[in-house]
NUBA-441391 format. One line per 5 residues: for each residue x negated, y negated, z of N, C-alpha, C. Coordinates in Angstrom, 3 decimals. Example, Ala and Ser with C-alpha at 12.3 -4.5 7.8 and 13.67 -1.06 7.14 Angstrom:
<recs>
-13.190,5.690,7.800,-12.300,4.500,7.800,-13.200,3.300,7.800  -12.850,2.250,7.080,-13.670,1.060,7.140,-12.900,-0.030,7.870
</recs>
This chain:
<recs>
-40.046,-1.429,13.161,-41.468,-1.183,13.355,-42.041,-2.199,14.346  -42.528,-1.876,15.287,-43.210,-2.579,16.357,-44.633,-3.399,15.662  -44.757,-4.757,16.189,-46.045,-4.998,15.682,-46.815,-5.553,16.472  -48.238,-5.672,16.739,-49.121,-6.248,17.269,-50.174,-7.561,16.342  -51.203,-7.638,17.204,-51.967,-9.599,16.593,-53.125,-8.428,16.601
-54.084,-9.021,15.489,-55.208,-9.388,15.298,-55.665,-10.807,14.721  -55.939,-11.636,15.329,-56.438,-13.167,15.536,-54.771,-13.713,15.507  -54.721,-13.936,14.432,-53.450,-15.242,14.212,-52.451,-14.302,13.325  -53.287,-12.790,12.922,-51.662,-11.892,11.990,-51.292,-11.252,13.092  -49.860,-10.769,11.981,-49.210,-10.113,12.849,-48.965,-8.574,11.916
-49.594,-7.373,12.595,-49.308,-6.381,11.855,-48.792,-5.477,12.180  -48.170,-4.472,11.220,-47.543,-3.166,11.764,-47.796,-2.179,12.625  -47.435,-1.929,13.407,-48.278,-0.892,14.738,-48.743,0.530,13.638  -47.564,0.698,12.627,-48.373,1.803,11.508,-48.923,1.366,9.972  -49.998,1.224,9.825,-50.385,0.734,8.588,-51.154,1.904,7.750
-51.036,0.955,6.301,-51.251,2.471,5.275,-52.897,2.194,4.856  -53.867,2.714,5.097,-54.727,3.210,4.603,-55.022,3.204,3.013  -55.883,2.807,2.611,-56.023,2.515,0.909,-57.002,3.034,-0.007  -57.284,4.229,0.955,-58.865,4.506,0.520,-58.146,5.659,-0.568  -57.358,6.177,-0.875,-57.224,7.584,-1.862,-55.961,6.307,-3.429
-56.195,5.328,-3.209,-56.089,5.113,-4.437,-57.389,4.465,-5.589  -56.815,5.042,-6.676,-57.871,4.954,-7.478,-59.103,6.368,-7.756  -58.519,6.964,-6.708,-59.639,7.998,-5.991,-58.535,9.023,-6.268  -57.775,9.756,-5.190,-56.967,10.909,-5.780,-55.731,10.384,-6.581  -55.824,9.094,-6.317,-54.136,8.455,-6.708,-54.433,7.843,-7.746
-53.698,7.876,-9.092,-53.603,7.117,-10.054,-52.795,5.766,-9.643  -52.820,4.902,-10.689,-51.628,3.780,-10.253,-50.470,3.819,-10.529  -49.356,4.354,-11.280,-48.153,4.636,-11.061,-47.847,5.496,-9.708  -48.914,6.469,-8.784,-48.545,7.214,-7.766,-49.139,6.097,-6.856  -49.766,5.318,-6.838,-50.547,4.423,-5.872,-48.979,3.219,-5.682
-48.364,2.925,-6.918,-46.948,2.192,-6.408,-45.968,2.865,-5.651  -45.741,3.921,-6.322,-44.988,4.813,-5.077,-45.361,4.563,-3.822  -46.051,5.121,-3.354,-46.833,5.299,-2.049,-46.485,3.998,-1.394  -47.302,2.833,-2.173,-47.230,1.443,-1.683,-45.150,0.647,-1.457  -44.512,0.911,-2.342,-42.832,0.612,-2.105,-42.957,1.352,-0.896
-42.685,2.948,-1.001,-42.298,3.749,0.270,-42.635,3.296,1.506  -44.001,2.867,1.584,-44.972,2.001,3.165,-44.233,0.622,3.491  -43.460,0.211,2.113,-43.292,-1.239,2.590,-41.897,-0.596,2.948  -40.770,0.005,2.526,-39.656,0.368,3.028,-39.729,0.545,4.246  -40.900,1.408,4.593,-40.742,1.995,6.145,-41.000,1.041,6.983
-41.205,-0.326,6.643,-41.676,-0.867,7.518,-42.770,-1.314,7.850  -43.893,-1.106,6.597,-45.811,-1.280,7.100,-45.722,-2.314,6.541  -46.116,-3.148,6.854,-46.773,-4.256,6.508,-48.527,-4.443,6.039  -49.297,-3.635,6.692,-50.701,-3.774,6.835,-51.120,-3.070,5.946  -51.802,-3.596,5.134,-52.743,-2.439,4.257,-54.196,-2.574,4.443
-54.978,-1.581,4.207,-56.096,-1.911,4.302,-57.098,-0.901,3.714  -57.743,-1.920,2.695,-58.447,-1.490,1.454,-60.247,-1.709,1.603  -61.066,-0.955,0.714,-61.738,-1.761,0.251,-63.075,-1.815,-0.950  -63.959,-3.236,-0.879,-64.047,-2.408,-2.260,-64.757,-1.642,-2.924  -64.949,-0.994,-2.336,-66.227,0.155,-2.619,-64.853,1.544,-3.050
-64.122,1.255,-2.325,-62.518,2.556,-2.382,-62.373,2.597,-3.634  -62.029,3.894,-4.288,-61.711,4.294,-5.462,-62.670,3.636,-6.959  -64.166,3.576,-6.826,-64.854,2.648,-7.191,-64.697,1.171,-7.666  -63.978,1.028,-6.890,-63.220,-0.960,-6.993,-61.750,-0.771,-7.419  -61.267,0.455,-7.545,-59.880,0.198,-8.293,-59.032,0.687,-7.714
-59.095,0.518,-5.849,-58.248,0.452,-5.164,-57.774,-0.856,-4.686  -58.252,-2.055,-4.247,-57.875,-3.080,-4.573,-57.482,-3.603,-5.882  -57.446,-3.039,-7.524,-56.419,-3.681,-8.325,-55.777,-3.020,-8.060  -55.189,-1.588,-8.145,-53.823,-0.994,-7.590,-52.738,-1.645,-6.931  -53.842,-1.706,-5.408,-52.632,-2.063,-4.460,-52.914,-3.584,-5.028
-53.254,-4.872,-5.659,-52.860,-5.861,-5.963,-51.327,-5.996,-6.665  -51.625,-5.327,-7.981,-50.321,-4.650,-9.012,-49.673,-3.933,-8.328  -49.742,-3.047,-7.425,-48.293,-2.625,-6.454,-47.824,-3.328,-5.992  -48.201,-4.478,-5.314,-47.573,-5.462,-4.393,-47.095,-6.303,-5.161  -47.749,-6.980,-6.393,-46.804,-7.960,-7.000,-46.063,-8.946,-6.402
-45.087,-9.220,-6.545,-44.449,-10.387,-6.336,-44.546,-10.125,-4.719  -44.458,-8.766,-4.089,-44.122,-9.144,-2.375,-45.605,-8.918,-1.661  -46.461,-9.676,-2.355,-47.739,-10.111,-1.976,-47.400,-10.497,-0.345  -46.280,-12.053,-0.352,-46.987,-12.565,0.599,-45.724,-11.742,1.766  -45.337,-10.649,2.090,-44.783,-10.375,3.057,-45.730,-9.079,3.716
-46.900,-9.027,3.507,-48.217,-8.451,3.954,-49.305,-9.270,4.329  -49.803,-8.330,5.376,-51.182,-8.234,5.648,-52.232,-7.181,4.630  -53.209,-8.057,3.842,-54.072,-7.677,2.964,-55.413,-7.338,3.773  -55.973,-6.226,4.289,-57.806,-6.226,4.765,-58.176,-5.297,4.141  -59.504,-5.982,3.536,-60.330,-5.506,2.667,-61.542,-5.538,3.607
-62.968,-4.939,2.282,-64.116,-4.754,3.238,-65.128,-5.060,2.303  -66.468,-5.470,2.593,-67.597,-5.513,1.530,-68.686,-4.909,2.802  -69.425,-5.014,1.797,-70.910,-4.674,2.617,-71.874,-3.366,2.238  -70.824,-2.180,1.955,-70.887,-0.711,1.428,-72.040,-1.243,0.025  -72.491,-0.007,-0.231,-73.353,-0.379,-1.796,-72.407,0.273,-2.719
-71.967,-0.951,-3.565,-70.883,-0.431,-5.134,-72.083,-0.139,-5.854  -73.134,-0.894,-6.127,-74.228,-0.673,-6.620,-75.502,-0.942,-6.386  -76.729,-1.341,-7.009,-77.902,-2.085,-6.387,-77.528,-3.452,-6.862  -76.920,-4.109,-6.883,-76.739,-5.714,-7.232,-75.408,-6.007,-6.455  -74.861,-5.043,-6.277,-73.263,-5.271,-5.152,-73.551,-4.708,-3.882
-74.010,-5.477,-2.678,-73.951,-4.550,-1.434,-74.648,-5.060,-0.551  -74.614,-5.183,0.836,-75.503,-5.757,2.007,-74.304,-6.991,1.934  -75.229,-7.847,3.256,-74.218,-8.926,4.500,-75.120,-10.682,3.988  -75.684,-10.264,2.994,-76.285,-11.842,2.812,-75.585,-12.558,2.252  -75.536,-14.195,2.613,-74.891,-14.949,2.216,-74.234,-15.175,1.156
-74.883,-15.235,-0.122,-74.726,-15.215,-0.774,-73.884,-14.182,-1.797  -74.201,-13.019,-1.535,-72.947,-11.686,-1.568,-71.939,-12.114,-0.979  -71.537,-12.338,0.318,-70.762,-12.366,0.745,-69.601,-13.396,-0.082  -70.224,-14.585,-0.324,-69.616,-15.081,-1.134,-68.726,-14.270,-2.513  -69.825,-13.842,-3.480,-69.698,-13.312,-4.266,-69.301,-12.055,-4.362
-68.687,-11.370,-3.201,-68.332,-10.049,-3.408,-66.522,-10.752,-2.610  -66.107,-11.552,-1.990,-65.103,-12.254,-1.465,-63.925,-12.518,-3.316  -64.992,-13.261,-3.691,-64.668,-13.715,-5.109,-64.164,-12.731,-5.919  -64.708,-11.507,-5.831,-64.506,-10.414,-6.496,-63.088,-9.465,-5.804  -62.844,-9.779,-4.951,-61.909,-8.729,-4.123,-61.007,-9.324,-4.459
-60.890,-10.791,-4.358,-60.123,-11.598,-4.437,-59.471,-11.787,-5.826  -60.088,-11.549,-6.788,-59.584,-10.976,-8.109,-59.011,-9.828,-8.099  -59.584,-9.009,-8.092,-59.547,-7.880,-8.337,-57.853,-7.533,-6.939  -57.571,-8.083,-6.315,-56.654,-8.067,-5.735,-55.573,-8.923,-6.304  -55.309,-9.600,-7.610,-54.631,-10.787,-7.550,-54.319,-11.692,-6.893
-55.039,-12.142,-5.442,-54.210,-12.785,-4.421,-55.489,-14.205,-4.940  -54.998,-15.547,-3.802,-55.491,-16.199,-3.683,-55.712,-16.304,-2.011  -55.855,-15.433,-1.166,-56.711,-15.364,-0.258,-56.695,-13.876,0.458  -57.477,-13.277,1.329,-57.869,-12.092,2.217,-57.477,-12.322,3.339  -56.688,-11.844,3.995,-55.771,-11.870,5.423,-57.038,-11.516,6.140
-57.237,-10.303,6.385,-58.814,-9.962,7.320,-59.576,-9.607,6.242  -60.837,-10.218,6.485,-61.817,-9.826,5.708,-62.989,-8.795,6.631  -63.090,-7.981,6.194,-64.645,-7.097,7.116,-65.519,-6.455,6.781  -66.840,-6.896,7.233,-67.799,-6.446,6.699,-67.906,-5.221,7.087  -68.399,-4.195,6.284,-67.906,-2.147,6.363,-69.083,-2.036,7.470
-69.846,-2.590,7.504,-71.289,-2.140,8.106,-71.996,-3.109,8.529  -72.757,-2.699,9.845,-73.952,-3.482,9.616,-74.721,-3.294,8.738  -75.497,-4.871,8.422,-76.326,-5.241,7.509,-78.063,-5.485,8.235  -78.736,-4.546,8.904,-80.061,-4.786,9.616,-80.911,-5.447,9.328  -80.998,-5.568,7.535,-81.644,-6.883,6.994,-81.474,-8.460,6.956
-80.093,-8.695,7.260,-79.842,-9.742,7.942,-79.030,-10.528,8.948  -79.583,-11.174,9.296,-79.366,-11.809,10.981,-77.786,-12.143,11.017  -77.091,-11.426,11.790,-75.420,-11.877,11.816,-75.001,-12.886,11.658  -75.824,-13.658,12.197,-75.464,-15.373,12.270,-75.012,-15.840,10.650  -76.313,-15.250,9.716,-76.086,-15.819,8.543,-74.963,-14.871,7.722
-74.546,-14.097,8.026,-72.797,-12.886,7.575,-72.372,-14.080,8.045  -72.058,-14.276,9.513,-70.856,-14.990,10.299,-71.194,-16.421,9.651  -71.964,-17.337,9.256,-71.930,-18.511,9.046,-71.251,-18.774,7.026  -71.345,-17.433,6.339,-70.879,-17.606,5.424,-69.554,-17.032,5.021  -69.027,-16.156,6.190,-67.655,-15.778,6.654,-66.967,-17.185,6.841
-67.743,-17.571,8.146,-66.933,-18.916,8.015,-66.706,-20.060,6.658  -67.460,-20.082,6.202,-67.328,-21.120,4.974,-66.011,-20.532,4.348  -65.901,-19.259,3.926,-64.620,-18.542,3.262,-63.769,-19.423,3.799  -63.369,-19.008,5.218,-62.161,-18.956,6.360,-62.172,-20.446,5.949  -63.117,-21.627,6.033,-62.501,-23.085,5.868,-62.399,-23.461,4.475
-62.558,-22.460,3.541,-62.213,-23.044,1.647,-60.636,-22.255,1.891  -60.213,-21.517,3.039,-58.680,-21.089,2.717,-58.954,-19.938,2.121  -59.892,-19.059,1.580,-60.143,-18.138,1.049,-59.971,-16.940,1.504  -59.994,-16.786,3.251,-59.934,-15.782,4.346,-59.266,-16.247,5.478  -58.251,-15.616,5.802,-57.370,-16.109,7.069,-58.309,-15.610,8.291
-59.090,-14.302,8.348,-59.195,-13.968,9.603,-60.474,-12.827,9.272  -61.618,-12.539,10.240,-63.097,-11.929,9.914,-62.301,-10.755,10.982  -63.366,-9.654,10.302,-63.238,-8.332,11.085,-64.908,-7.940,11.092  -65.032,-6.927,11.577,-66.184,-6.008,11.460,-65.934,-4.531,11.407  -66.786,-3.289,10.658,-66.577,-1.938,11.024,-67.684,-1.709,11.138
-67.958,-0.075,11.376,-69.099,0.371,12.303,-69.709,-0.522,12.914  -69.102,-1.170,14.170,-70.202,-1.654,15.313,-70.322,-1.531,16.469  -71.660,-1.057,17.145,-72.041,-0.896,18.339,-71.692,-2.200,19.454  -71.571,-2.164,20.645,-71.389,-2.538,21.959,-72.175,-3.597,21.573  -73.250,-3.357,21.498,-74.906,-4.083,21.135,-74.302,-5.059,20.443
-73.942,-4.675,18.904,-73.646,-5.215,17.834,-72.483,-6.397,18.029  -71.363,-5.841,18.552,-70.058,-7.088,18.784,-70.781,-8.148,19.402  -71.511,-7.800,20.896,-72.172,-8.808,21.709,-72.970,-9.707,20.846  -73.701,-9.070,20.243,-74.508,-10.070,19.364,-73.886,-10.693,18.318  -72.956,-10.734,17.433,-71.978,-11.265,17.206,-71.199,-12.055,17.629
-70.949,-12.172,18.851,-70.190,-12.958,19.747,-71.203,-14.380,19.647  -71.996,-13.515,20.583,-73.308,-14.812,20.960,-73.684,-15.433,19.585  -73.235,-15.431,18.596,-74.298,-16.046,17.519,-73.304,-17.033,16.705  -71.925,-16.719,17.254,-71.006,-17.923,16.818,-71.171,-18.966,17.168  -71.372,-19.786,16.283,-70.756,-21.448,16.139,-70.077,-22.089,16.939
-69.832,-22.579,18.221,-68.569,-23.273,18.016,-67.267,-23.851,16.997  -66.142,-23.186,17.295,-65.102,-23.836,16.486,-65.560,-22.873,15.184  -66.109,-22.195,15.145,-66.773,-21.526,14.320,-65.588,-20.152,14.036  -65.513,-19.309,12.837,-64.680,-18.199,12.675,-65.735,-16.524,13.610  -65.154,-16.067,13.930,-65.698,-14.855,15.061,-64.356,-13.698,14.649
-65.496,-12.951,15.171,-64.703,-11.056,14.695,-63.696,-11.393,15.178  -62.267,-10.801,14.533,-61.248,-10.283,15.551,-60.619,-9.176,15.572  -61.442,-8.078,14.663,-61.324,-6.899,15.156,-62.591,-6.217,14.761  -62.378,-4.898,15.042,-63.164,-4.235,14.824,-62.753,-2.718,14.351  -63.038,-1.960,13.068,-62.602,-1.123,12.560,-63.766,0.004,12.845
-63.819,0.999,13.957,-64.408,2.572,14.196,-63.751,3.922,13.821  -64.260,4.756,13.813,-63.602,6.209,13.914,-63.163,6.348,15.232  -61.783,6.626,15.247,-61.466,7.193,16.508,-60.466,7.718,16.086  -60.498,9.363,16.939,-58.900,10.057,16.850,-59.181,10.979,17.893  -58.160,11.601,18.458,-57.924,12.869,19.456,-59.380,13.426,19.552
-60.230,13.789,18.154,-61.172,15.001,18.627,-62.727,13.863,18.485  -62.404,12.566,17.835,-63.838,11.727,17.995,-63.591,10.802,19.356  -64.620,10.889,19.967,-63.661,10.032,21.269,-64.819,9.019,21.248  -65.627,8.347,20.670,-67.167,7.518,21.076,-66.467,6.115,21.011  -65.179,5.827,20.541,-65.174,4.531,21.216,-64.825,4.053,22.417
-64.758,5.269,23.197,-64.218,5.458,24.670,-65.457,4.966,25.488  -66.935,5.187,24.849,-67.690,5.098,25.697,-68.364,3.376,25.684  -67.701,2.892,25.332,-68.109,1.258,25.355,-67.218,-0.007,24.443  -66.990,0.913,23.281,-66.178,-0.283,21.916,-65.079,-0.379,22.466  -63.939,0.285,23.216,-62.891,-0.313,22.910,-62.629,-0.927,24.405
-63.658,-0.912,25.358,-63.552,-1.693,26.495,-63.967,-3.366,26.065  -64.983,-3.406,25.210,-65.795,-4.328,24.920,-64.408,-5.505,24.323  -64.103,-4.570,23.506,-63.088,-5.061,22.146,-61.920,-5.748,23.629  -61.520,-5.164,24.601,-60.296,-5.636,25.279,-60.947,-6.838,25.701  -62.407,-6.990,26.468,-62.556,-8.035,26.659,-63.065,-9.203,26.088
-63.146,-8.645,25.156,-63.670,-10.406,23.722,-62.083,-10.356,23.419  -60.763,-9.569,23.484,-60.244,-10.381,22.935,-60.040,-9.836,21.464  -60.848,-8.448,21.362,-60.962,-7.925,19.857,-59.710,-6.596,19.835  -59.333,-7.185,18.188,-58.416,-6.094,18.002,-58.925,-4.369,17.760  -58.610,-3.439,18.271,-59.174,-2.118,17.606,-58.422,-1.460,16.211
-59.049,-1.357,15.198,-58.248,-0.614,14.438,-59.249,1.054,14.099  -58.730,2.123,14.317,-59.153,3.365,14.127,-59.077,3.731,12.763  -60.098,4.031,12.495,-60.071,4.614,10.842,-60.369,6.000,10.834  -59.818,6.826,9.917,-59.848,8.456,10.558,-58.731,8.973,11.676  -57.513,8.061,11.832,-57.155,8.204,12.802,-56.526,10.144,13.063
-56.348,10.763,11.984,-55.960,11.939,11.757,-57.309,12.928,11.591  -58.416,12.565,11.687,-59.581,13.093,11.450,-59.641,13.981,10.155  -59.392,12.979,9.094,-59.096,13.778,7.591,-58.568,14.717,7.458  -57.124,14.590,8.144,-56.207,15.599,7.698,-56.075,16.897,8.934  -57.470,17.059,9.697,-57.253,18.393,10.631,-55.851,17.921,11.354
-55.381,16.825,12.188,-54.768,16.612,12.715,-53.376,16.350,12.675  -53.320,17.125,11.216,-51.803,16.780,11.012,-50.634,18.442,11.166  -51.514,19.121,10.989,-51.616,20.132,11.645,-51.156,21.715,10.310  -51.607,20.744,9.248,-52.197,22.021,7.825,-53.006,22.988,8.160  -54.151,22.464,9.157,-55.257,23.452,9.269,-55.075,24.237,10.408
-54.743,25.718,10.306,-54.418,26.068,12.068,-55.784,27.495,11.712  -55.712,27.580,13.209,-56.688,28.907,13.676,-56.274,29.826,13.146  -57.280,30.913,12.331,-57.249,31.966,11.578,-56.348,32.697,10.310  -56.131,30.634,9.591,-55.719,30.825,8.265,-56.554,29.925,7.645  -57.096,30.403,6.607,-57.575,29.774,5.349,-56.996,28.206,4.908
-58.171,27.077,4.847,-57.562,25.818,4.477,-56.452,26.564,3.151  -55.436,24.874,2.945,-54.787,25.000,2.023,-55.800,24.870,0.277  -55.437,25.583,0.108,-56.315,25.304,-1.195,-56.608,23.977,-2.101  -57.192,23.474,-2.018,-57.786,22.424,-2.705,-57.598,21.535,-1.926  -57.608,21.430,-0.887,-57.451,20.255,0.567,-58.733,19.886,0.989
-58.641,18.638,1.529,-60.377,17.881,1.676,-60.843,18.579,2.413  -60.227,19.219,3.404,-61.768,20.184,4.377,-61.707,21.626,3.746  -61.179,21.777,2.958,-61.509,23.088,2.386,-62.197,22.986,0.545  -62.575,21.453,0.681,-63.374,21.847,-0.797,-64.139,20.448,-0.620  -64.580,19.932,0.422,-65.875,19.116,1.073,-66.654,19.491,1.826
-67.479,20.329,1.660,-68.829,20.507,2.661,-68.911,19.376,3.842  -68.935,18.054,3.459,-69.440,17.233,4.941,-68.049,17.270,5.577  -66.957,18.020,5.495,-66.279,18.073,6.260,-65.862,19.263,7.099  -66.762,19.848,6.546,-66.246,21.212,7.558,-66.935,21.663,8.511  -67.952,20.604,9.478,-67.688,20.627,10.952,-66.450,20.264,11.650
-65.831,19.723,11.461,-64.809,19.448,11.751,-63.345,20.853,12.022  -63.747,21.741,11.308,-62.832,22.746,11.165,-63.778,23.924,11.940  -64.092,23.511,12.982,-64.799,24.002,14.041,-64.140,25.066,15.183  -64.081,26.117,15.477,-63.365,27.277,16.280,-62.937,26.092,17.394  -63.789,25.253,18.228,-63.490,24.495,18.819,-62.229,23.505,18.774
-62.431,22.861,17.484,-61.464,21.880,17.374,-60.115,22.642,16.844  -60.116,23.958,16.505,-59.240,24.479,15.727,-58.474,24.810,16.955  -58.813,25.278,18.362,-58.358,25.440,19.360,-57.464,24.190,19.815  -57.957,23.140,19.447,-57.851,21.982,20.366,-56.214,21.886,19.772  -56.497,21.807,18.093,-55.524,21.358,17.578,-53.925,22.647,17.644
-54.772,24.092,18.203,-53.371,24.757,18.497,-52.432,24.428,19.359  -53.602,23.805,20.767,-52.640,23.596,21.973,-52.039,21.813,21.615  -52.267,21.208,21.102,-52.015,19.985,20.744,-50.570,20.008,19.529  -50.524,20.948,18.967,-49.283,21.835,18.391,-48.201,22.088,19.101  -48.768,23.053,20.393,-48.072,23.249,21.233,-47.245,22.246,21.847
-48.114,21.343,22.594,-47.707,20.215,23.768,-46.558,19.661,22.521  -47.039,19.528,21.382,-46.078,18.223,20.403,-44.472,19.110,20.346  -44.841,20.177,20.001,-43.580,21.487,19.537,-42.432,21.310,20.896  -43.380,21.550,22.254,-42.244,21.827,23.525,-41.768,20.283,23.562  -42.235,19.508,22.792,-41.141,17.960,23.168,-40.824,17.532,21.994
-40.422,18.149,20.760,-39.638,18.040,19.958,-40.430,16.963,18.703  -41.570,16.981,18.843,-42.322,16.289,18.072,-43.395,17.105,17.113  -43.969,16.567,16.250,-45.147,17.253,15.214,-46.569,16.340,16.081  -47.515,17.247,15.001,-48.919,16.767,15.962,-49.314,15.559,15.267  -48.415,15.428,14.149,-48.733,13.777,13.386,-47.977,13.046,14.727
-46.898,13.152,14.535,-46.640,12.230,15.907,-47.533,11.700,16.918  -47.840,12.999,17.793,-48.739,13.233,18.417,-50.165,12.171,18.453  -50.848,12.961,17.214,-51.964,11.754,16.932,-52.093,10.169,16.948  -50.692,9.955,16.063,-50.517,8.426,15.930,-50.003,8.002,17.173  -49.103,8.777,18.034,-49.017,7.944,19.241,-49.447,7.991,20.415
-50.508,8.725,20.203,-51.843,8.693,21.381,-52.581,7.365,21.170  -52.596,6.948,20.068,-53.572,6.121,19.406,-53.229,5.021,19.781  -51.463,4.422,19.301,-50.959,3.248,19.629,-50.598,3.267,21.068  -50.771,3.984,22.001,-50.542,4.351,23.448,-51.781,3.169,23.968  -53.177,3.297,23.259,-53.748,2.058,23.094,-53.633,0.810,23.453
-53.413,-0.228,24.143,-52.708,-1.479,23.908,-53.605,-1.971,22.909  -55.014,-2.214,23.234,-56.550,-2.668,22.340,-56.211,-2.255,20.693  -55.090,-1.140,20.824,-55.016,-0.441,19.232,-53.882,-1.813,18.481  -55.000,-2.380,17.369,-53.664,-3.013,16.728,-53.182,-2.453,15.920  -53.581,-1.443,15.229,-52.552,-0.451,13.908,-53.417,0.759,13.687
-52.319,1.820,13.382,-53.160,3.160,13.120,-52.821,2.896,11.953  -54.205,2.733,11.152,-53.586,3.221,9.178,-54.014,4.660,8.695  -52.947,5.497,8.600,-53.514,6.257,8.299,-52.920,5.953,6.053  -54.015,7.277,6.009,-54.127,7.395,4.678,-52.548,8.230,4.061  -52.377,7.935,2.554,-51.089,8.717,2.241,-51.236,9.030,0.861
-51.093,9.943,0.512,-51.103,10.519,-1.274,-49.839,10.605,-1.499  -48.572,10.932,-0.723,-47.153,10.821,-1.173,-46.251,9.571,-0.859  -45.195,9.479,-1.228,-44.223,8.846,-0.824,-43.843,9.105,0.674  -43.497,10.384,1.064,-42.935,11.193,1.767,-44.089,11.255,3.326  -45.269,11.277,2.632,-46.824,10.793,3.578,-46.590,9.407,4.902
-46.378,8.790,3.527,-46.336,7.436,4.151,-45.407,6.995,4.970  -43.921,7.449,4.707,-42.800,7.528,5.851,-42.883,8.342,6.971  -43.703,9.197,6.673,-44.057,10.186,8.328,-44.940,9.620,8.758  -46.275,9.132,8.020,-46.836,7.924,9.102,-46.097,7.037,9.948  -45.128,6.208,9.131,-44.879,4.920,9.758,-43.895,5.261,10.934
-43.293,6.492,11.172,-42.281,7.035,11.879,-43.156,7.771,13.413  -44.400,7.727,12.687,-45.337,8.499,13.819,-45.770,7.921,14.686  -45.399,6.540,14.990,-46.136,5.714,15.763,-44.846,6.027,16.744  -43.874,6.159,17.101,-42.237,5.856,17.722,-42.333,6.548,18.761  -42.896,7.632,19.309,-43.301,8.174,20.047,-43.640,7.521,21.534
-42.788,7.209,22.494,-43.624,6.451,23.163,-44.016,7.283,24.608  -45.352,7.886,24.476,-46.037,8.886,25.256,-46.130,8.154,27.314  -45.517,8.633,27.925,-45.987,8.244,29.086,-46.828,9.012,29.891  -47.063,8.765,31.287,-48.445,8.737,32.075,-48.442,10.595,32.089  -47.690,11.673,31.985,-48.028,12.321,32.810,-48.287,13.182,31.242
-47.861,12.716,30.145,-48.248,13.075,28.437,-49.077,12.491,28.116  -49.963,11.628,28.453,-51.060,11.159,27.953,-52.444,12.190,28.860  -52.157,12.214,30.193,-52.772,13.115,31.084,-52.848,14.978,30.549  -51.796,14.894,30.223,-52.002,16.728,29.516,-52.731,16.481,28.543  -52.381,15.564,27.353,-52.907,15.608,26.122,-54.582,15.294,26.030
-55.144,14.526,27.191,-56.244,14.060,27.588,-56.763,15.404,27.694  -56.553,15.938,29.251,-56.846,17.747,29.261,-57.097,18.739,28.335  -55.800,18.996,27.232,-56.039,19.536,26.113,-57.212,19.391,25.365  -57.722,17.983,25.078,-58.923,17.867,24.267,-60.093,18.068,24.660  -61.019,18.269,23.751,-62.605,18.462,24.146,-63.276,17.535,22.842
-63.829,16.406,23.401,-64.817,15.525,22.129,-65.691,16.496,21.607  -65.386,16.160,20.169,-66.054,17.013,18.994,-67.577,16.447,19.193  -68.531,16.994,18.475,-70.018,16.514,18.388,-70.060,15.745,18.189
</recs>
């Protein structure tokens, strides 16, 4: 497995996604999943704790067990668990760190990232109590998700000297969302910031279950979630036939496909995608191997049309 840096780790170019334990995954299927990812080679997980209402970080804590420290652990706060758990103020931050950090068994957070901006308060004071973590040993390394161009910059500017600063940044991006094209992941090359894509399969359309003029699989997330079925759009359903195609005439699937458009990336430090099987998680980590050159990245570019 190939790996790339975000700050000072070093992670798997394919990492597993943590959001469906606790949630569709019980914890005897949440260990599965988690052995199989580490067999294949992932190192990176990335959880957090709002996922599976907090009981995706004990899972994957108790999955990992003893081979804690041959991973990368990123978690996230910021999301509302409740009205007393949620937002970027100091003091949470502390106290929701404390909590992951249990609730994970570990004694520290490889990347820590805040899920969101927090508009109620001033970055400086997130980033100045991020840092306190990072120097009690508590957090090896700060991330951020959902943030604007705007947002990193101002972030940047509001560090400390010698001070702890983003080193990545976690957006939606896959084949049919393209908006970090239009500023984040230029921004991200030049601070120096890692990209990690979340959604990298765009919940599943992209693996290529959902085709033009058959019925989702029954009981599958875009066929029994309403906020997901723009996504299963005549448009994108097109996109994803000829994207079938291109993968089929070179001996590949459109999981391939997806994940190694993504890590084609250099800015990309890991695609995590999500896994409910054993069997999931080894076709992820195998999906990155793909190594797409100039005149396959150019068709596959063509093929697509950015979704809304």
């Amino acid at each position: 497995m190939d790996t790339r840096r975000i700050g000072s780790l070093t992670v798997s170019l394919a990492g597993l996604g943590c959001n469906n334990f606790g949630n569709r995954l019980d914890e005897p299927a949440t260990r599965q999943v988690v052995s199989a990812a580490l067999d294949a080679g992932i190192n990176f997980f990335d959880t957090a704790d709002i996922y599976g209402g907090t009981r995706s970080e004990e899972f994957l804590g108790r999955a990992l067990g003893s081979r804690r420290d041959r991973v990368v652990i990123a978690t996230k706060f910021g999301h509302e668990i409740d009205a007393e758990r949620r937002g970027a103020r100091p003091q949470y931050v502390h106290r929701a760190a404390e909590a992951s950090l249990r609730r994970l068994g570990t004694d520290r957070i490889d990347l820590y990232q805040l899920h969101r901006p927090d508009p109620a308060v001033p970055i400086a004071e997130t980033l100045g109590a991020l840092d306190e973590l990072v120097r009690a040993g508590k957090v090896i390394e700060i991330g951020c998700s959902n943030f604007s161009v705007a947002q990193i910059r101002e972030a940047e500017a509001a560090v400390r000297p010698g001070a702890a600063r983003f080193v990545s940044v976690q957006n939606e991006y896959n084949l049919l969302h393209r908006e970090p094209e239009a500023g984040v992941l230029a921004e991200c090359e030049r601070a120096g910031i890692g990209f990690l894509p979340y959604f990298p399969l765009a919940s599943g359309l992209l693996t290529g279950k959902y085709r033009k003029g058959q019925a989702p699989p029954a009981g599958s997330r875009l066929q029994s979630a309403e906020r997901y079925a723009r996504l299963l759009s005549e448009r994108n359903l097109e996109v994803v036939e000829r994207l079938i195609a291109f993968a089929q005439s070179r001996g590949h699937t459109l999981l391939e496909l997806a994940c190694s458009w993504l890590a084609s990336h250099g800015v990309v430090a890991s695609v995590i995608a999500g896994a409910t099987t054993p069997a999931q998680a080894r076709a992820n980590a195998r999906a990155v191997d793909w190594r797409l050159d100039d005149d396959e990245l150019r068709a596959i570019n063509a093929s697509t049309t950015p979704a809304d």
